[in-house]
C-alpha positions in Angstrom: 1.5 -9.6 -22.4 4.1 -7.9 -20.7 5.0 -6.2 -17.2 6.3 -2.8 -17.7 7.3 -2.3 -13.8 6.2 -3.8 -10.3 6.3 -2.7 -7.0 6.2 -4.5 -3.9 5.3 -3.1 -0.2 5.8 -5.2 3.0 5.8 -8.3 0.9 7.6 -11.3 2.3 11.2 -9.7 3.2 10.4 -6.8 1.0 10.0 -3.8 2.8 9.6 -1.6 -0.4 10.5 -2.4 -4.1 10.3 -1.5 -7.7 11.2 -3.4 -10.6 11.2 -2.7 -14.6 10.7 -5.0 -16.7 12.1 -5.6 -20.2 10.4 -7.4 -23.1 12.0 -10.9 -23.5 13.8 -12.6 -21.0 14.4 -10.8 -17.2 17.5 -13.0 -14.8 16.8 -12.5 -11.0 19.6 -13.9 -9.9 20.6 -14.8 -6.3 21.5 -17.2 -3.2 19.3 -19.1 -1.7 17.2 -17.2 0.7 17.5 -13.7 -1.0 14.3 -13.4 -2.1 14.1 -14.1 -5.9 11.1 -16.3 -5.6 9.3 -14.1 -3.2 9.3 -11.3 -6.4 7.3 -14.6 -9.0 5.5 -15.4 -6.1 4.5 -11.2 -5.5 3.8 -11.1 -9.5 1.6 -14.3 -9.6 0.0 -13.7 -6.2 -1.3 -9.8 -8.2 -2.3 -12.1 -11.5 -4.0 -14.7 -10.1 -5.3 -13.4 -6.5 -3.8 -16.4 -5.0 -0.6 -17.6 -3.6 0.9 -20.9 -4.8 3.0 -21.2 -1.8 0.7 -20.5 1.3 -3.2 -20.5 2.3 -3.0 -18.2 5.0 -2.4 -14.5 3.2 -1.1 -13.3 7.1 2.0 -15.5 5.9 2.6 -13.1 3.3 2.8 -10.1 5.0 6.5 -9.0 6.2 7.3 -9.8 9.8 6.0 -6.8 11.6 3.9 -5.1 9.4 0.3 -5.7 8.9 -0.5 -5.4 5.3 1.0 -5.9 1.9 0.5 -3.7 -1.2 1.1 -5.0 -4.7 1.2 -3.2 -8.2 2.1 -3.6 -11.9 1.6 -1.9 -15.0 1.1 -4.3 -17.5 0.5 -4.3 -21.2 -1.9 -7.0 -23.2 -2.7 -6.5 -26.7 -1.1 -3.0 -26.7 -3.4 -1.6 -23.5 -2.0 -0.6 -20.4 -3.6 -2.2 -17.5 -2.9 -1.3 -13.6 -3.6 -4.3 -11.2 -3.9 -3.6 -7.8 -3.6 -5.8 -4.7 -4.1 -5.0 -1.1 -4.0 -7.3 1.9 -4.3 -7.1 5.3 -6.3 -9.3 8.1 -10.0 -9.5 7.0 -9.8 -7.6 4.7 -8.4 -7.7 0.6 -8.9 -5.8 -2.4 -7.9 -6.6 -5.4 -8.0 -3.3 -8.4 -8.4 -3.7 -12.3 -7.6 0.3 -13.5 -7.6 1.9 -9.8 -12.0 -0.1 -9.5 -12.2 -2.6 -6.8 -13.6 -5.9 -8.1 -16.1 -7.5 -6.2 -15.3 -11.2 -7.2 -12.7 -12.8 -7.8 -13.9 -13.9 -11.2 -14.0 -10.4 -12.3 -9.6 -9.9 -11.9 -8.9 -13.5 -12.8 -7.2 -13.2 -16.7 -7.2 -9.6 -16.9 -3.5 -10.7 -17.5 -2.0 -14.0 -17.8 0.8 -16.4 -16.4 2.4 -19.4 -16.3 4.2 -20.5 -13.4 6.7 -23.4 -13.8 8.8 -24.4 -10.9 10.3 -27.6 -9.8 7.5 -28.4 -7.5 5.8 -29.0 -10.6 7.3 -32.6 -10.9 4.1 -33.1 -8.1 1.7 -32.8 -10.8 2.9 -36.0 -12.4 3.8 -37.7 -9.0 1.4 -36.3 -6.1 -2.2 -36.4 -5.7 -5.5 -36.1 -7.9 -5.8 -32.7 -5.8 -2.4 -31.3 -7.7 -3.7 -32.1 -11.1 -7.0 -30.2 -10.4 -5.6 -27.3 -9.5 -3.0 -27.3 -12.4 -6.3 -27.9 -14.6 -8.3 -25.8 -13.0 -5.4 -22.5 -12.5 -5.6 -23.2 -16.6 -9.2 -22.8 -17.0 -9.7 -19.7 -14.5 -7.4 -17.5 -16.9 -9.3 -18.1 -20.4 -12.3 -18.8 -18.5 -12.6 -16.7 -15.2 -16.4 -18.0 -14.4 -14.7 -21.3 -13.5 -13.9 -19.6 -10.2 -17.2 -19.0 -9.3 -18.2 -22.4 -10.3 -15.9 -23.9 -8.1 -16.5 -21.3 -4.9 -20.1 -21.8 -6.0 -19.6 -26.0 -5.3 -17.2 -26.0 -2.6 -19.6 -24.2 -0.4 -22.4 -27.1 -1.1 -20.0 -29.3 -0.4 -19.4 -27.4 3.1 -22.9 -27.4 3.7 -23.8 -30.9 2.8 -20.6 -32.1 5.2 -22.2 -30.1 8.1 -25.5 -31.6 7.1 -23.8 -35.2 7.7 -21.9 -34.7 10.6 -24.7 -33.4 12.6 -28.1 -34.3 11.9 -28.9 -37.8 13.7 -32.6 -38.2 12.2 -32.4 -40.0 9.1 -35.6 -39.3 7.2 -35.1 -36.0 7.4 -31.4 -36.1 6.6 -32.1 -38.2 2.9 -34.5 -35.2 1.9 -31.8 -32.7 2.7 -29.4 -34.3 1.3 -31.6 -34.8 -1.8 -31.8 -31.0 -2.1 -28.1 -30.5 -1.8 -27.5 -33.1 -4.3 -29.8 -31.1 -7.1 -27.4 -28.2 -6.7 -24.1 -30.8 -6.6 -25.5 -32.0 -10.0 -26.0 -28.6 -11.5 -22.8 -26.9 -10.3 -20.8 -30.4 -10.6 -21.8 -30.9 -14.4 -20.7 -27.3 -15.2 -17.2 -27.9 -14.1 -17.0 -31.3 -15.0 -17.1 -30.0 -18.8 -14.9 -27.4 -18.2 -12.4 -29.6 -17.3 -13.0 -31.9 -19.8 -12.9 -29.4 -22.5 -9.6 -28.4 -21.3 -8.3 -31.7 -21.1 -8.9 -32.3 -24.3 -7.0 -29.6 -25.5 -4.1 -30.0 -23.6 -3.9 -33.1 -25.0 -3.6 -32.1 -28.2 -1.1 -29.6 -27.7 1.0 -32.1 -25.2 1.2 -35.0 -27.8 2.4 -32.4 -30.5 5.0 -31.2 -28.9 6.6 -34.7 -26.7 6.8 -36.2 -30.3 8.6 -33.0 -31.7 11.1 -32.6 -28.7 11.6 -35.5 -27.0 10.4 -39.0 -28.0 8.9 -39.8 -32.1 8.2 -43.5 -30.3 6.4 -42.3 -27.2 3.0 -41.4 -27.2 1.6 -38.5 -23.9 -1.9 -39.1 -22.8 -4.3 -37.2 -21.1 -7.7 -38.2 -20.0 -10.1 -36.7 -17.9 -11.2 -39.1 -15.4 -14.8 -38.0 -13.7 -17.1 -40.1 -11.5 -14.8 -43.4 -12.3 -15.3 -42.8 -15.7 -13.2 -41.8 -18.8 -16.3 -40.7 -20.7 -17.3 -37.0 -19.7 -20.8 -38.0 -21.2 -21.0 -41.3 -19.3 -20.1 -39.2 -16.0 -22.6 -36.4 -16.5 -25.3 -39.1 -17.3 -24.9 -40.9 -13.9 -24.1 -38.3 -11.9 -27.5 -38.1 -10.1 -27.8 -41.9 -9.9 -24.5 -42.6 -8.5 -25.4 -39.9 -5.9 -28.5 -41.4 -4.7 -25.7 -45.2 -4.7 -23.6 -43.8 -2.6 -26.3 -41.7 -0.1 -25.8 -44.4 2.8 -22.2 -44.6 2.4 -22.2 -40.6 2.9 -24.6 -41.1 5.7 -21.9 -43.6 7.1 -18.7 -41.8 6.4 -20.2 -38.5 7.3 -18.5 -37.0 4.0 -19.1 -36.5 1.0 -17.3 -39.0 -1.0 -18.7 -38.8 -5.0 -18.4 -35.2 -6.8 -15.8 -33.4 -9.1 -13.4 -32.6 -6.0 -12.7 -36.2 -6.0 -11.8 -36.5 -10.0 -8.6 -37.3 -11.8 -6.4 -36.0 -14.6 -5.0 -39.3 -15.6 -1.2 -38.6 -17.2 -0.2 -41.9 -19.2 3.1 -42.5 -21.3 2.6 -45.3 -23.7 -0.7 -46.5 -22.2 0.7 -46.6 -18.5 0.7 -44.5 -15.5 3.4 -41.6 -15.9 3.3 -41.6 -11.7 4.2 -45.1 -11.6 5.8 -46.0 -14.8 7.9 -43.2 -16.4 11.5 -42.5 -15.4 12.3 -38.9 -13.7 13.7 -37.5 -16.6 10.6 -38.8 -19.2 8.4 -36.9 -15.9 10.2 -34.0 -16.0 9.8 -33.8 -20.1 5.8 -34.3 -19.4 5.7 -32.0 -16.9 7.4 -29.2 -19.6 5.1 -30.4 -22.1 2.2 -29.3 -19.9 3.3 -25.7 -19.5 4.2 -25.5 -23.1 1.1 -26.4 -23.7 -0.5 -23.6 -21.3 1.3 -21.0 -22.6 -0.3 -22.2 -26.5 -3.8 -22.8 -24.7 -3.8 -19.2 -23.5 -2.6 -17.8 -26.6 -5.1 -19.4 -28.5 -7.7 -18.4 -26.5 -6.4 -14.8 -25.4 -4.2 -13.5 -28.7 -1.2 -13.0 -26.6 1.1 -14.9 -25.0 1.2 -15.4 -21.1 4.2 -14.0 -18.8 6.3 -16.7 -18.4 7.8 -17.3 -14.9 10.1 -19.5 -14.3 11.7 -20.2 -10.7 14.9 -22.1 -10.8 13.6 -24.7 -13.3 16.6 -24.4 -15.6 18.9 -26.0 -13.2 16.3 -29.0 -13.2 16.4 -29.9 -16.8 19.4 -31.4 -18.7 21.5 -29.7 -21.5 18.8 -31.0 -24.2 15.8 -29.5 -22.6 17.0 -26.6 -21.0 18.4 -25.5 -24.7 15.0 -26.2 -26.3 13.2 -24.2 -23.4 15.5 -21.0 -24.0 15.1 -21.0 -28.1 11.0 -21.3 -27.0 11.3 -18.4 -24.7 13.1 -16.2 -27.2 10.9 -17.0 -29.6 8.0 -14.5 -30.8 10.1 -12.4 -27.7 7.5 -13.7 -24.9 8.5 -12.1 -21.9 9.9 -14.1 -19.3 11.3 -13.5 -15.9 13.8 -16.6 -14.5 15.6 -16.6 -11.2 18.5 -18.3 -11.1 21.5 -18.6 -8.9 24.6 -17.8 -10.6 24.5 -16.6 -14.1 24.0 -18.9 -17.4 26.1 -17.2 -19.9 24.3 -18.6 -22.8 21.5 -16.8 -21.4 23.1 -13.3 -20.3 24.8 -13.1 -24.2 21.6 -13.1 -25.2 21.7 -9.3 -23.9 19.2 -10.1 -21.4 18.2 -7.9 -18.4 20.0 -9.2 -15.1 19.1 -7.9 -12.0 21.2 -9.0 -9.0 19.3 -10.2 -5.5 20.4 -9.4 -2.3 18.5 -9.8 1.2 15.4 -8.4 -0.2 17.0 -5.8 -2.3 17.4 -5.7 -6.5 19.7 -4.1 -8.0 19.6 -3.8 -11.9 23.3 -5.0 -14.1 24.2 -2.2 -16.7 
């Protein structure tokens, strides 16, 4: 997969911009504050239909203007594909080919990234919430239904919270919330096995490749924790009953406390916690293994290899890692577009394209 060109148009402090792309690797190189991650941020925000960064789109949109417009040409298994974005306040369109899609679901994958940026590190050390998404971002681009799985269960899950913060009478509140369950269980189950599925082959990937780069002794685990439990068939089994457990306490708390949104991708090194347990530098070799993993996941599954796009990560790693994660990159000549903030020689010999960044503007190095 490959970006031939991409334009920007009021987009962060872009005002208007076009960039083409090479095969391989692409430098965007800059100070701090130029806006080298607002161009991966434009090209994932057109790929995905999301931003990583921000909820609120109007934060997207450059100060004074009132829309954004986004486009790429792009190429996946030797087709040319135009992706279209278009944003402003109420109102977005997203474009496969010049024809609006109607769902998300129907954009999502069309082409494929992997994002990789030192915020990434949260995976391993944040909240159950970043490991969802990470899981779930992965799903959504070899299996784009996901997204209207989880749209499809966060609006129960809306409605059911509105159910519990407002209606007093209790006998008629159990039978609602009976009804609400049914759908929980059927839209819950769905993802639930998605995820686990998924798990399981980034697991496989993820041990390959720690033992092969960084550690023969050490042993990466995933595991897909759901409902408490390690066993996806366990979970599904007692999904209903554990609903109908925890009713009163729902009825108590006003929330709902027991579905997939409160699940866990459990990270271990050695048989313990990689958040509590594994040095920074065995996190940050966990945390590569993951996208590494993504980008074989996706090829697997899609034929091609994702666009790679890495912001300022190099700096992040050591010598060992950050060698390994260039001879990856120019291998099978995946595209990849890095920013940086001064030049790595070892990576411009390499006769890369360099493009300089300066207060929203990019200029190309001959």
């Amino acid at each position: 997969m490959i970006i031939k060109n991409f334009s920007l148009y009021n987009f962060r402090n872009y005002n208007e911009q076009k960039i083409d792309f090479q095969q391989g690797i692409n430098l965007l190189i800059g100070s701090n504050g130029q806006g080298k991650t607002n161009i991966l941020e434009g090209i994932n925000y057109l790929l995905t239909g999301k931003s990583y960064r921000v909820k609120q789109e109007n934060e997207l949109i450059l100060w004074g203007k009132d829309k954004f417009y986004l486009q790429a040409s792009c190429l996946v298994n030797d087709r040319l594909i135009k992706l279209e974005s278009y944003y402003e306040t109420g109102k977005k369109v997203m474009k496969i080919n010049q024809l609006a899609c109607k769902r998300l679901s129907d954009y999502v994958g069309t082409v494929n990234a992997v994002f990789f940026s030192p915020d990434d590190l949260n995976i391993i050390k944040k909240s159950p919430n970043e490991r969802r998404r990470f899981l779930d971002i992965l799903i959504a681009q070899v299996k784009p239904a996901h997204v209207s799985l989880l749209n499809s269960y966060l609006k129960i899950i809306k409605q059911k919270n509105i159910l519990l913060r407002h209606e007093k009478r209790i006998d008629l509140l159990k039978g609602q919330i009976q009804a609400w369950n049914e759908q929980l269980v059927e839209i819950g189950s769905k993802i639930i096995i998605n995820r686990g599925v998924f798990t399981e082959k980034l697991n496989n990937y993820c041990r390959t490749i720690f033992k092969s780069i960084f550690s023969v002794d050490d042993d990466i685990d995933l595991v897909y924790s759901s409902l408490g439990k390690k066993d996806i068939n366990e979970a599904l089994s007692i999904f209903p009953e554990i609903l109908e457990i925890k009713m009163m306490l729902e009825i108590e708390k006003k929330t709902v406390i027991i579905g997939p949104h409160r699940d866990d991708l459990l990270i271990d090194l050695n048989g313990k916690a990689a958040k509590l347990f594994a040095s920074q530098g065995q996190q940050r070799s966990m945390v590569l293994c993951l996208k590494l993993a993504e980008m074989e996941i996706i090829l697997k599954e899609k034929g091609d290899y994702p666009i790679l796009l890495l912001d300022d990560v190099l700096s992040e790693l050591d010598e060992f890692r950050r060698e390994y994660l260039i001879e990856y990159i120019d291998s099978a000549n995946k595209q990849t577009i890095i920013t940086m903030t001064g030049a790595d020689q070892k990576i411009v010999n390499r006769k890369k394209a360099v493009y300089q960044v300066t207060n929203g503007s990019i200029r190309r190095e001959e």
